[in-house]
ChimeraX commands (.cxc) that place a marker at each C-alpha (Angstrom):
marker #1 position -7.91,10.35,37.33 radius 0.5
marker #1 position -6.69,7.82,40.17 radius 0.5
marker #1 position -7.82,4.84,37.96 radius 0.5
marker #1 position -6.20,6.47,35.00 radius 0.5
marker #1 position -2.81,6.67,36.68 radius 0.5
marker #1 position -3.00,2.91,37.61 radius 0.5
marker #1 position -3.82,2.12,34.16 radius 0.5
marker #1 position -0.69,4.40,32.94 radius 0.5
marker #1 position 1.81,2.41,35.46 radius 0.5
marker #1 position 0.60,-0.85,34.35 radius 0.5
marker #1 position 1.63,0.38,30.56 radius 0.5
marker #1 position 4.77,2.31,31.19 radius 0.5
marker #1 position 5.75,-0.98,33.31 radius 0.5
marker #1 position 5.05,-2.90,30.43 radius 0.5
marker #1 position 7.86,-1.16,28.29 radius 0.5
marker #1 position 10.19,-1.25,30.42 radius 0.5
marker #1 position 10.12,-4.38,30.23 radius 0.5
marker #1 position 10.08,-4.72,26.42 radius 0.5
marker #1 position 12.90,-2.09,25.86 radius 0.5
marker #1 position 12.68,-3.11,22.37 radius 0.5
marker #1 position 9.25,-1.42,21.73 radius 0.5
marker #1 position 11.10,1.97,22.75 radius 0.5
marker #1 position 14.65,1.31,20.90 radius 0.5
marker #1 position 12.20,0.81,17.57 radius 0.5
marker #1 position 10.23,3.42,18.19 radius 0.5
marker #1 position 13.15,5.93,18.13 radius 0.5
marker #1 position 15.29,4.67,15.15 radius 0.5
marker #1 position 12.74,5.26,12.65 radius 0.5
marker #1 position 12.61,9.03,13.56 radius 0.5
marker #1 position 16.53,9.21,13.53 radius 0.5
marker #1 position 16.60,7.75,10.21 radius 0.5
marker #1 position 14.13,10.42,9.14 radius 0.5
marker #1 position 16.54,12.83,10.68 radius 0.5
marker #1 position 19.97,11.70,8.84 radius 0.5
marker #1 position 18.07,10.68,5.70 radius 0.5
marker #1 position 16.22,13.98,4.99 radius 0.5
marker #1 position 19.40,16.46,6.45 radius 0.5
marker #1 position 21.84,14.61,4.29 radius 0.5
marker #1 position 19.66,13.45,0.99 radius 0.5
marker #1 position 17.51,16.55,0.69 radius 0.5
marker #1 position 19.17,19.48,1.99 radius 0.5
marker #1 position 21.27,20.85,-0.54 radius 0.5
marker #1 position 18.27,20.33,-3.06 radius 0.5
marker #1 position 15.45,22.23,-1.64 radius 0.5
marker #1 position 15.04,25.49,-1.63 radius 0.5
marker #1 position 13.86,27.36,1.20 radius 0.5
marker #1 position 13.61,31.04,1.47 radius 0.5
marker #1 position 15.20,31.44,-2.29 radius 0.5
marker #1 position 18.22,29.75,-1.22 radius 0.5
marker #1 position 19.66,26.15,-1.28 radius 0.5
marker #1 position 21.54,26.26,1.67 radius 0.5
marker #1 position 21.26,22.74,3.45 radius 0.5
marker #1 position 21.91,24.77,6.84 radius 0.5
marker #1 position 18.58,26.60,6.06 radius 0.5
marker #1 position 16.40,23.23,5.17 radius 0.5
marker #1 position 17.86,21.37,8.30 radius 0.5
marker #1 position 16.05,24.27,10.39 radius 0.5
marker #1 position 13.53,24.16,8.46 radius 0.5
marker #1 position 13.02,20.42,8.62 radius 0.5
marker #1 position 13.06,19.73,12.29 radius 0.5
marker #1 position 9.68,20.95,13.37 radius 0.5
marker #1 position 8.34,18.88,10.67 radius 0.5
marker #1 position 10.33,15.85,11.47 radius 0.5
marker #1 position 9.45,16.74,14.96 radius 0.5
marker #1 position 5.98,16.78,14.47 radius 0.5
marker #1 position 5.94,13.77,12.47 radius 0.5
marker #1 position 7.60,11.37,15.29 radius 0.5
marker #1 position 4.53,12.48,17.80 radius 0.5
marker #1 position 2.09,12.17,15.07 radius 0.5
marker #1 position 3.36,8.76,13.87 radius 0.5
marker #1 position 3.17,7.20,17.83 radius 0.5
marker #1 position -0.59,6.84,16.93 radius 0.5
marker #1 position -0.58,3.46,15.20 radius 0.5
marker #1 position 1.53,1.83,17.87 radius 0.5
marker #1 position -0.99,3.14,20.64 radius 0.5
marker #1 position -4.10,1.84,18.46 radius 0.5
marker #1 position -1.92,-1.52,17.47 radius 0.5
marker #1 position -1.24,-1.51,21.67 radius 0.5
marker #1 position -5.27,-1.14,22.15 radius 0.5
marker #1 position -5.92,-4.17,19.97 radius 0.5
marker #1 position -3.64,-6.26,21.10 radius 0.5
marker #1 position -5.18,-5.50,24.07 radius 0.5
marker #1 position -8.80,-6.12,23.64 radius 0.5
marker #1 position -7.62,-9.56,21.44 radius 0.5
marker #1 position -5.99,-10.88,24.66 radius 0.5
marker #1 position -8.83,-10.05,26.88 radius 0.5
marker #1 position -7.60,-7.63,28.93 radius 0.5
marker #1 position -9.91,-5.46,28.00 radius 0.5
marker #1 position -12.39,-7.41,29.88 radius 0.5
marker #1 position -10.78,-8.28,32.96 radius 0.5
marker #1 position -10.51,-4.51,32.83 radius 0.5
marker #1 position -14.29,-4.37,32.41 radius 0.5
marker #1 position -14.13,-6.70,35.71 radius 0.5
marker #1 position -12.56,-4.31,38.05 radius 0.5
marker #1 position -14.36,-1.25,39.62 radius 0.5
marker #1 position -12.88,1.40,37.85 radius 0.5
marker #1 position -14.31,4.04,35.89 radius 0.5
marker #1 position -14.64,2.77,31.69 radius 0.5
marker #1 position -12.74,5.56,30.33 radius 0.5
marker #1 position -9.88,5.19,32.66 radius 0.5
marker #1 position -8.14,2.64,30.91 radius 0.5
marker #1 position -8.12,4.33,27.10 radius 0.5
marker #1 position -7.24,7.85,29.39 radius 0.5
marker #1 position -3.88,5.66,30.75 radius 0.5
marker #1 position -2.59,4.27,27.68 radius 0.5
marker #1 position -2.53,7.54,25.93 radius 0.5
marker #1 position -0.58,9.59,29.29 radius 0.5
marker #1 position 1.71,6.18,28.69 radius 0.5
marker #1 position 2.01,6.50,25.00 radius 0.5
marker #1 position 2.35,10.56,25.33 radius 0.5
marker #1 position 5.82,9.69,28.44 radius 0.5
marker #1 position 7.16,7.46,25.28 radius 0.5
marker #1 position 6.75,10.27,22.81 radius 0.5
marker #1 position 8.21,12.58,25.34 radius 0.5
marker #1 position 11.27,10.10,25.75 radius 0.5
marker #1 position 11.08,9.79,21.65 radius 0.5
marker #1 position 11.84,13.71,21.42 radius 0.5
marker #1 position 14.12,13.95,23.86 radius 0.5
marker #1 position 16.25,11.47,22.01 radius 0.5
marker #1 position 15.37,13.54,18.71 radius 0.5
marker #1 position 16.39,16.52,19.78 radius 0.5
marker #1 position 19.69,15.47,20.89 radius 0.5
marker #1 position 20.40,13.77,17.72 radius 0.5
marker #1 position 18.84,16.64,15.95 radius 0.5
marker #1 position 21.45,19.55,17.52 radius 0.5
marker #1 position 24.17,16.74,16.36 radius 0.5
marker #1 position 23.43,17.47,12.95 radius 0.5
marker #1 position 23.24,20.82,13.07 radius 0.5
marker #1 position 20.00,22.03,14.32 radius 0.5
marker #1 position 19.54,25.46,15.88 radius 0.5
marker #1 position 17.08,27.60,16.79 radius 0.5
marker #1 position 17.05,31.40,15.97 radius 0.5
marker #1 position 20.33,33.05,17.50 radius 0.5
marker #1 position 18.86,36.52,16.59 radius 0.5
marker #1 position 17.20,37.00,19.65 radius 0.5
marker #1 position 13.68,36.71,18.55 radius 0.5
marker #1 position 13.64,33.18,21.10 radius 0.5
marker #1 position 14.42,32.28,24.36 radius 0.5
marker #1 position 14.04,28.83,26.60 radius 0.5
marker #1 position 10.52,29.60,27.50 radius 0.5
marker #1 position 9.17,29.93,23.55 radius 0.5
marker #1 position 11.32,26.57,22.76 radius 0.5
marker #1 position 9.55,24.58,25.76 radius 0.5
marker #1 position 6.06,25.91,24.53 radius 0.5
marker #1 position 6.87,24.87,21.32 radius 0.5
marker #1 position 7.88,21.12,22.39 radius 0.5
marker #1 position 4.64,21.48,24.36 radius 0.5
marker #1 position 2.66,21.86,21.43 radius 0.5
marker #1 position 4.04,19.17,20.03 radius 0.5
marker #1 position 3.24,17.55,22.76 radius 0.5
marker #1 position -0.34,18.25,22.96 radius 0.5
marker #1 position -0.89,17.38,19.08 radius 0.5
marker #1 position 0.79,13.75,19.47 radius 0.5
marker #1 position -1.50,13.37,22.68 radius 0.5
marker #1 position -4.60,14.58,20.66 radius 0.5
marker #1 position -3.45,12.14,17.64 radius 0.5
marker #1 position -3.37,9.05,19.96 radius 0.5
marker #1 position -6.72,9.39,20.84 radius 0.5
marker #1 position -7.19,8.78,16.96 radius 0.5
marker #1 position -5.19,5.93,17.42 radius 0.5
marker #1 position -7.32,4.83,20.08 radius 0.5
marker #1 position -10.49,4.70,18.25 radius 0.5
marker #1 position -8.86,3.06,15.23 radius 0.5
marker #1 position -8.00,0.31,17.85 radius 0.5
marker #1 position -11.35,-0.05,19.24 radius 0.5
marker #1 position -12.40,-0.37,16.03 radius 0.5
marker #1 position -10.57,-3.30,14.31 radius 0.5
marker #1 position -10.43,-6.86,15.08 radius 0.5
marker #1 position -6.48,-7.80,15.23 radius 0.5
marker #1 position -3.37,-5.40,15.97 radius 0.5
marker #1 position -2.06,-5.59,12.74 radius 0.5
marker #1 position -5.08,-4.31,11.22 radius 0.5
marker #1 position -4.51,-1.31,13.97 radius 0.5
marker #1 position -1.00,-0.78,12.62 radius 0.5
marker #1 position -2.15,-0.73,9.47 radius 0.5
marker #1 position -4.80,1.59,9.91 radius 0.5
marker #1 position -3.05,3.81,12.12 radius 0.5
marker #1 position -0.50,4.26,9.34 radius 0.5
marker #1 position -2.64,4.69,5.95 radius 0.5
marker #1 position -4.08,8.03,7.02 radius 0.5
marker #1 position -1.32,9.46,8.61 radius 0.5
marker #1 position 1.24,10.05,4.99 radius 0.5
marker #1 position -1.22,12.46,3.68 radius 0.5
marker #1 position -1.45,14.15,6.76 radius 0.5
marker #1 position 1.83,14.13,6.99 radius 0.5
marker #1 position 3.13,14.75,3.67 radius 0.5
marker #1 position 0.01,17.03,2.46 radius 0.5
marker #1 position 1.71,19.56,4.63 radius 0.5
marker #1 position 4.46,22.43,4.97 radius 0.5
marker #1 position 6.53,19.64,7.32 radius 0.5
marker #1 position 9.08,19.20,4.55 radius 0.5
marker #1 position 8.19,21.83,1.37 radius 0.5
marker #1 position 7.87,24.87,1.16 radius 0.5
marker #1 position 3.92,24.83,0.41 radius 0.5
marker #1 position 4.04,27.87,-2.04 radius 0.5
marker #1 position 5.44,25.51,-4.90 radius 0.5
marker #1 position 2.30,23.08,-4.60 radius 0.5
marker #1 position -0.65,23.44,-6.85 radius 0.5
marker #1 position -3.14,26.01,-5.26 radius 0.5
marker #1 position -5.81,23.76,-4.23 radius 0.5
marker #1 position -3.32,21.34,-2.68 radius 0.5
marker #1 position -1.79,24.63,-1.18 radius 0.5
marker #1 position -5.02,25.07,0.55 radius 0.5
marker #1 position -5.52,21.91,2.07 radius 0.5
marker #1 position -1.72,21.62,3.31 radius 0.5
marker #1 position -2.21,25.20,4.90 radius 0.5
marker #1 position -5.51,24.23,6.80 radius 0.5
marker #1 position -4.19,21.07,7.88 radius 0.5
marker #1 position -3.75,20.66,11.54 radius 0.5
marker #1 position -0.32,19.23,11.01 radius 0.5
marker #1 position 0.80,21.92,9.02 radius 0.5
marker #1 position -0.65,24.59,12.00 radius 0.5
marker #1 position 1.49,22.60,14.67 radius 0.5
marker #1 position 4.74,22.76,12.28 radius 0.5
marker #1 position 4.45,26.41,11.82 radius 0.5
marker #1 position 3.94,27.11,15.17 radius 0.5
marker #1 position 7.50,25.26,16.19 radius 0.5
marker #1 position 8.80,27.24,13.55 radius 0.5
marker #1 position 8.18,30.81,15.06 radius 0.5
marker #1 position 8.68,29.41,18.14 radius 0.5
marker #1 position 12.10,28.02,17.47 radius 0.5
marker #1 position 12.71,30.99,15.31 radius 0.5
marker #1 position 13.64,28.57,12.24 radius 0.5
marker #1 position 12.86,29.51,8.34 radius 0.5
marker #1 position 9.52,29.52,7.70 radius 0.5
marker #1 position 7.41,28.92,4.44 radius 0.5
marker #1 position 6.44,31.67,2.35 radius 0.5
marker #1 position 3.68,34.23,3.52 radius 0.5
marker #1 position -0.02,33.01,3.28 radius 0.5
marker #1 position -3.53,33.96,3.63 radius 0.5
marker #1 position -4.73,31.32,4.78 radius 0.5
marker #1 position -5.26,31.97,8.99 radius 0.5
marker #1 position -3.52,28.87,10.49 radius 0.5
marker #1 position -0.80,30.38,9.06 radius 0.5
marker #1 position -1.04,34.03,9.98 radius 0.5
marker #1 position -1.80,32.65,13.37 radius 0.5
marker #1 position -0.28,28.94,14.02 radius 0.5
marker #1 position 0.26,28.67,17.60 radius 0.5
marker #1 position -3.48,29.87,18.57 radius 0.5
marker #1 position -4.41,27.69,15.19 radius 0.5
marker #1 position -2.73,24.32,16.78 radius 0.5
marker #1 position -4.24,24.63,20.67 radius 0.5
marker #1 position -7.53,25.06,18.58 radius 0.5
marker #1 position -7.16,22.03,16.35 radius 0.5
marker #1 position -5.51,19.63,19.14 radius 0.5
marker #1 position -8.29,20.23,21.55 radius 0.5
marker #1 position -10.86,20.12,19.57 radius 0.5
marker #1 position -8.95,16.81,18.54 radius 0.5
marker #1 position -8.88,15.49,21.87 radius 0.5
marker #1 position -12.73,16.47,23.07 radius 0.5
marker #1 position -14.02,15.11,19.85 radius 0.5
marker #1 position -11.96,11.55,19.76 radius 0.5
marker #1 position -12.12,10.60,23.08 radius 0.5
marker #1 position -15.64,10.89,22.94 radius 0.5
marker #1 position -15.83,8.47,20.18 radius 0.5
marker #1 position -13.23,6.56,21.47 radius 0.5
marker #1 position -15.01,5.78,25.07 radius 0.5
marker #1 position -18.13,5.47,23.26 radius 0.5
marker #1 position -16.67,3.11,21.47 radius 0.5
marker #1 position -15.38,1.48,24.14 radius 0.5
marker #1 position -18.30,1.00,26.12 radius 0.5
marker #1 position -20.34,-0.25,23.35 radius 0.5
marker #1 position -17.15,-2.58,22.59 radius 0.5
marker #1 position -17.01,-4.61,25.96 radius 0.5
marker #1 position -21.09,-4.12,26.80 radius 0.5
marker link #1:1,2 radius 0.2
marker link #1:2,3 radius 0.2
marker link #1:3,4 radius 0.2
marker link #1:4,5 radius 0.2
marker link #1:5,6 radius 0.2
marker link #1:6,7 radius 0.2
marker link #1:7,8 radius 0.2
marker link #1:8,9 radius 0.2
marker link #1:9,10 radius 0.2
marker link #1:10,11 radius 0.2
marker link #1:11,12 radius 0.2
marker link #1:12,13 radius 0.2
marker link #1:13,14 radius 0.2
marker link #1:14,15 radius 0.2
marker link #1:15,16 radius 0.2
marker link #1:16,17 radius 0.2
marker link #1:17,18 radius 0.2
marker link #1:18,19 radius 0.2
marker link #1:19,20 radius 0.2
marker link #1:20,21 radius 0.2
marker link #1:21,22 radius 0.2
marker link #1:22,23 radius 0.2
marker link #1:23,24 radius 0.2
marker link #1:24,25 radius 0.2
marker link #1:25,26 radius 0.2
marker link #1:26,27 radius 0.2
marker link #1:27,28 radius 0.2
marker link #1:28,29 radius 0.2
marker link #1:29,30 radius 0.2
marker link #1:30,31 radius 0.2
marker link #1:31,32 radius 0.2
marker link #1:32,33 radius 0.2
marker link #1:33,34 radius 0.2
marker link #1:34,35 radius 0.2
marker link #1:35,36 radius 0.2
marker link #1:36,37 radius 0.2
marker link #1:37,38 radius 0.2
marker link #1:38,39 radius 0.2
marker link #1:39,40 radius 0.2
marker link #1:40,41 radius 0.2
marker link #1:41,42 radius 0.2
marker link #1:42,43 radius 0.2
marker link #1:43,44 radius 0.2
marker link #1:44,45 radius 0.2
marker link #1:45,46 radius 0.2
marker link #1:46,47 radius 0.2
marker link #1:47,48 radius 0.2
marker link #1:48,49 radius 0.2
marker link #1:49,50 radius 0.2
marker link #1:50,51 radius 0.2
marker link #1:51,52 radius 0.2
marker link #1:52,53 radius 0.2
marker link #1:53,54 radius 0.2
marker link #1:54,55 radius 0.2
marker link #1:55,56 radius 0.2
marker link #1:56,57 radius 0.2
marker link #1:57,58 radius 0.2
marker link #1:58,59 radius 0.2
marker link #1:59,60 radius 0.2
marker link #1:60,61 radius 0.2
marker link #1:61,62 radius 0.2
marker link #1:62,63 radius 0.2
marker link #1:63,64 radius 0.2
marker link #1:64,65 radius 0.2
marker link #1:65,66 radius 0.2
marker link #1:66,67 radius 0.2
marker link #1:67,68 radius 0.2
marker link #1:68,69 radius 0.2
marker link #1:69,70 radius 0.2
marker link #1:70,71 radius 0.2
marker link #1:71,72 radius 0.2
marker link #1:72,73 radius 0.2
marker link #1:73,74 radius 0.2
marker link #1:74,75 radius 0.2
marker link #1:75,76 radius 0.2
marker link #1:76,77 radius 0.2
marker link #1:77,78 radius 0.2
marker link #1:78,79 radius 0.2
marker link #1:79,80 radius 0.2
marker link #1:80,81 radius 0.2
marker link #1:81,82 radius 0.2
marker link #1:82,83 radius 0.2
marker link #1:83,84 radius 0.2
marker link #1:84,85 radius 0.2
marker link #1:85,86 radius 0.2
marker link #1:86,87 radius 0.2
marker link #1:87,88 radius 0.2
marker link #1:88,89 radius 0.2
marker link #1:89,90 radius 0.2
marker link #1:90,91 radius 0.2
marker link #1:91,92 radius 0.2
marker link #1:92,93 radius 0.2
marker link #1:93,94 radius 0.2
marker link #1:94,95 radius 0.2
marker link #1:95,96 radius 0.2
marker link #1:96,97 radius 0.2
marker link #1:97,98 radius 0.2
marker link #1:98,99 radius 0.2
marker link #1:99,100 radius 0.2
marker link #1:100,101 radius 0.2
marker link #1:101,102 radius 0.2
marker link #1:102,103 radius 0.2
marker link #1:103,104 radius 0.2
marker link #1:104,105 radius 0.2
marker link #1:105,106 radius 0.2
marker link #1:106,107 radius 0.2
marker link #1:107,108 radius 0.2
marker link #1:108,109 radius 0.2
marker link #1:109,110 radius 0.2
marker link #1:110,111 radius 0.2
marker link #1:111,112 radius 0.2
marker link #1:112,113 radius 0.2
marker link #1:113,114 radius 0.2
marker link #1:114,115 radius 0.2
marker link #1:115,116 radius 0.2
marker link #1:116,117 radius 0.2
marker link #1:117,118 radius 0.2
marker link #1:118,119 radius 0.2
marker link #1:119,120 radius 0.2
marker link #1:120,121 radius 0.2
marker link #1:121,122 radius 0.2
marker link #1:122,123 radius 0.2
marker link #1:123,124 radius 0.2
marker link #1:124,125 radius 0.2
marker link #1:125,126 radius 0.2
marker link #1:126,127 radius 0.2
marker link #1:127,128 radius 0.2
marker link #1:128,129 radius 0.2
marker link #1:129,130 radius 0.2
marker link #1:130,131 radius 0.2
marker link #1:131,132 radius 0.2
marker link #1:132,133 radius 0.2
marker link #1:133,134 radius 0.2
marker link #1:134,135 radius 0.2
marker link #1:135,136 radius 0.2
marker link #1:136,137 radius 0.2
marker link #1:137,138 radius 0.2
marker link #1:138,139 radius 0.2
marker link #1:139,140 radius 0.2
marker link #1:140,141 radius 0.2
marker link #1:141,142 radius 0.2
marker link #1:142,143 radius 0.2
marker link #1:143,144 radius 0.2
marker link #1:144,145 radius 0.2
marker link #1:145,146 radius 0.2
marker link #1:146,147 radius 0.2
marker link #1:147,148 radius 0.2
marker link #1:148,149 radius 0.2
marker link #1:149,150 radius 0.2
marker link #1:150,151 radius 0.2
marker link #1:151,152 radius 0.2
marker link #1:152,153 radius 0.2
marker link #1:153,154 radius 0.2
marker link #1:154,155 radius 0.2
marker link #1:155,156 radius 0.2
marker link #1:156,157 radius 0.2
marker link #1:157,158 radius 0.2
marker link #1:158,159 radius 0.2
marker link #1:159,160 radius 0.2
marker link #1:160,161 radius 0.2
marker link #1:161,162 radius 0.2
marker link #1:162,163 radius 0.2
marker link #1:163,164 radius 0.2
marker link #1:164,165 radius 0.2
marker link #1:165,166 radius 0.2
marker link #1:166,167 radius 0.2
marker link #1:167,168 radius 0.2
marker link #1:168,169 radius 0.2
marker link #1:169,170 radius 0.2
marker link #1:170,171 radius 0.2
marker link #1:171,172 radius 0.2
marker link #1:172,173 radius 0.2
marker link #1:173,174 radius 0.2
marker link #1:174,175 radius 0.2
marker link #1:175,176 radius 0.2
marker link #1:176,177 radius 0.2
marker link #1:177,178 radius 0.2
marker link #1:178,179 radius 0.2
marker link #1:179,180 radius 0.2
marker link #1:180,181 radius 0.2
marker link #1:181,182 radius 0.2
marker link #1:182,183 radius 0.2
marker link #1:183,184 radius 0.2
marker link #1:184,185 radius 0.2
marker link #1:185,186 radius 0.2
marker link #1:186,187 radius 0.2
marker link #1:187,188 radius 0.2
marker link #1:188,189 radius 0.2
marker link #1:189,190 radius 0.2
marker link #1:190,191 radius 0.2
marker link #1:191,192 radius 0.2
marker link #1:192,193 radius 0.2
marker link #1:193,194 radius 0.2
marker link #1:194,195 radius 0.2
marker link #1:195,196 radius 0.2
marker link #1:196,197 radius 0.2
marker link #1:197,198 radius 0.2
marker link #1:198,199 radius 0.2
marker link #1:199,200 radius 0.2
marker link #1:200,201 radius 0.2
marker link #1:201,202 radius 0.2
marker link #1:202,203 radius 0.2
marker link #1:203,204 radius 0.2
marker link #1:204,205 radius 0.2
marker link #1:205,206 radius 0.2
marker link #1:206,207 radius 0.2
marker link #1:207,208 radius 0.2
marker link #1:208,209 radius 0.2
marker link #1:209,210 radius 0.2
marker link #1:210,211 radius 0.2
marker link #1:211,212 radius 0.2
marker link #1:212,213 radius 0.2
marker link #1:213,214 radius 0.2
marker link #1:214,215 radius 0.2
marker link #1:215,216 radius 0.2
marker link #1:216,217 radius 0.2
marker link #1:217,218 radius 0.2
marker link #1:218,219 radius 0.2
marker link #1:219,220 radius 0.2
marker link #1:220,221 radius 0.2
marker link #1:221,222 radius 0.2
marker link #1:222,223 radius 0.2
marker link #1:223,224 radius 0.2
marker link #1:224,225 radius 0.2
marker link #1:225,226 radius 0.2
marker link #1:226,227 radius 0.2
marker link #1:227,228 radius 0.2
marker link #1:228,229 radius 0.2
marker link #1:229,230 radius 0.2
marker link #1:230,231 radius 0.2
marker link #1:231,232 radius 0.2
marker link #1:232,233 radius 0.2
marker link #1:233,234 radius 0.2
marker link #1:234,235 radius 0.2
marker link #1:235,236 radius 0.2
marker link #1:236,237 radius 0.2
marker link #1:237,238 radius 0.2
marker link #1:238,239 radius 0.2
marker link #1:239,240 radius 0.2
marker link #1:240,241 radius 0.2
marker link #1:241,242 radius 0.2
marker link #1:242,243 radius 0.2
marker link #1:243,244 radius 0.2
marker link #1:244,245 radius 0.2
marker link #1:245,246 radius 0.2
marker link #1:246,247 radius 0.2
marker link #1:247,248 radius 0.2
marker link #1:248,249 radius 0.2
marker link #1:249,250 radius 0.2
marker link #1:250,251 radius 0.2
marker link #1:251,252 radius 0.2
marker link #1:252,253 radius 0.2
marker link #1:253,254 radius 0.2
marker link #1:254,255 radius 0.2
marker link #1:255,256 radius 0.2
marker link #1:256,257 radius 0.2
marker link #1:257,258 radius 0.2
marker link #1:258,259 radius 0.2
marker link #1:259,260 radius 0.2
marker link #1:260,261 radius 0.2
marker link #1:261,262 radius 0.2
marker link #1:262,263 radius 0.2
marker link #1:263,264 radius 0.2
marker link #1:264,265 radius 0.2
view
């Protein structure tokens, strides 16, 4: 853990000083933001109605969950870059434990995300996000539910991670770290009401991991929610996305420091 906190330093030194990697890394989701609340919202329905009130709360868990989700390809493009420099090996140098330095970029990359929805939340309560004012929320359920979000960018990075380990150049990493993430993203209830998709698509969106994380910030916040389903991540999101992000997590980072070892033997 001590070796893993140097390592996180080093990288959260490193963008500070290149304030540009964190400027671009939170216009894209406020584009996402103004583009879907103001292009889509009086045109989906949500609920049986239209209103574009209703589809902005129903859109910012999913644009939520896609800004922690999409921080994965810049973590595996940041992994790359690092093993093409050499880093990696002067790394391999010091005495430190071997999975200390992927375990320190990730708690780097997940302070950036943090920053990232900070920034998004601001911008989304500007536009008219709110959670439920029935009653049915309070501070605590809101925090869990930015936890969760949290946890499921942090699990995704390790993704990232391996997809860096595993390429030869950062722009393959980017690239990569991108191609796999639409249909994760957009096979989903993030931004649809997954009722009007064709029942086997249906099924996958509703057993998607994504989707289970989305949901979950949904009841949470107390926001509209998609239509009732069978399928258990939906009957039971929050307990459905802890499940899927640690298993996520234990199962990645594995590979990853595998790979990792086997990469600078």
């Amino acid at each position: 853990m001590s070796d893993s906190l140097v390592v996180a330093k080093r990288n959260l030194i490193r963008m500070s000083r290149i304030p540009e990697m964190v400027i671009f890394g939170l216009i894209q989701p406020i584009m996402f933001v103004v583009l879907f609340t103001y292009v889509f919202g009086g045109s989906m329905q949500i609920g049986g109605s239209t209103s574009a009130t209703d589809y902005k709360n129903f859109l910012m868990a999913g644009i939520f969950a896609q800004t922690v989700t999409f921080a994965t390809a810049g973590a595996g493009a940041g992994i790359a870059d690092d093993m093409h420099k050499g880093l990696i090996d002067r790394f391999r140098a010091l005495p430190m434990a071997r999975g200390a330095v992927l375990t320190g970029r990730t708690l780097a990359d997940l302070v950036q995300t943090a920053l990232t929805l900070l920034v998004l939340a601001v911008v989304a309560l500007l536009v008219g996000w709110r959670v439920g004012s029935d009653g049915s929320t309070n501070a605590a359920r809101v925090l869990a539910a930015f936890g969760l979000l949290l946890l499921l960018g942090y699990a995704f990075t390790w993704i990232g991670a391996l997809i860096g380990l595993s390429v030869r150049t950062p722009e393959a990493a980017t690239s990569g770290g991108l191609i796999w993430l639409f249909p994760v993203t957009f096979i989903s209830n993030a931004f649809v009401d997954t009722s009007n998709m064709t029942p086997w698509l249906r099924h996958i969106a509703e057993w998607n991991p994504f989707s289970a994380t989305v949901q979950a910030c949904r009841v949470l916040f107390a926001n509209p929610g998609q239509s009732p389903s069978d399928a258990w991540p939906m009957q039971h999101p929050v307990w459905a996305s802890l499940i899927y992000s640690v298993l996520i997590v234990l199962i990645f980072r594995t590979l990853a420091v595998r790979k990792y070892r086997s990469a600078t033997a």
